[in-house]
N, C-alpha and C positions, 0 to 999 in steps of 0.2 A: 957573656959566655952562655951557651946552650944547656938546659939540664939534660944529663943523661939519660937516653932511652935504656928501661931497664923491662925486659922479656921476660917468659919462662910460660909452663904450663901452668893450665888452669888448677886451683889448688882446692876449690869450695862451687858450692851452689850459686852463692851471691856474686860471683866471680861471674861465673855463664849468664850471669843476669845480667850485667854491669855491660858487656859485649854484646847481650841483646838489644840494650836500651840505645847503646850508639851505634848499632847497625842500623836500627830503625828510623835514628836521630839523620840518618843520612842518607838511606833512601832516593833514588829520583824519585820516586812520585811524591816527597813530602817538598820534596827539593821546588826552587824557583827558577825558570831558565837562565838565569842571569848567575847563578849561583853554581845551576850543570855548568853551565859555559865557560865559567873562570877556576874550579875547582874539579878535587873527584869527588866520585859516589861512589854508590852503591847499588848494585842491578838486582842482587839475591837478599833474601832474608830465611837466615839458619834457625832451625826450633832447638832449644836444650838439648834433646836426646841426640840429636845431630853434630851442634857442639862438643859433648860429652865426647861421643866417639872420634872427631876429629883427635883432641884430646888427649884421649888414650892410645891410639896411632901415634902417635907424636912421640 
């Protein structure tokens, strides 16, 4: 059985951090072709204050 995916807004600093580290984590340019080619990425990397305001739209 799958665990459930569990959502919501960002609720803390450490939170916008935690999403910056695996934006970065994923990246193509950290990325190996072999890895672009069987999986996704990522084309953008968001700064905090950018997150912050997605965010609070939300």
């Amino acid at each position: 059985m799958n665990p459930a995916i569990v959502y919501g807004q960002v609720s803390n600093d450490k939170e916008i951090q935690q999403i910056l580290d695996l934006q970065a984590q994923n990246l193509s340019a950290v990325l190996s072709p072999e890895v672009i080619a069987s999986q996704e990425f990522l084309t953008v990397r968001h700064d905090p204050a950018v997150l912050q305001r997605m965010n609070q739209a939300g």
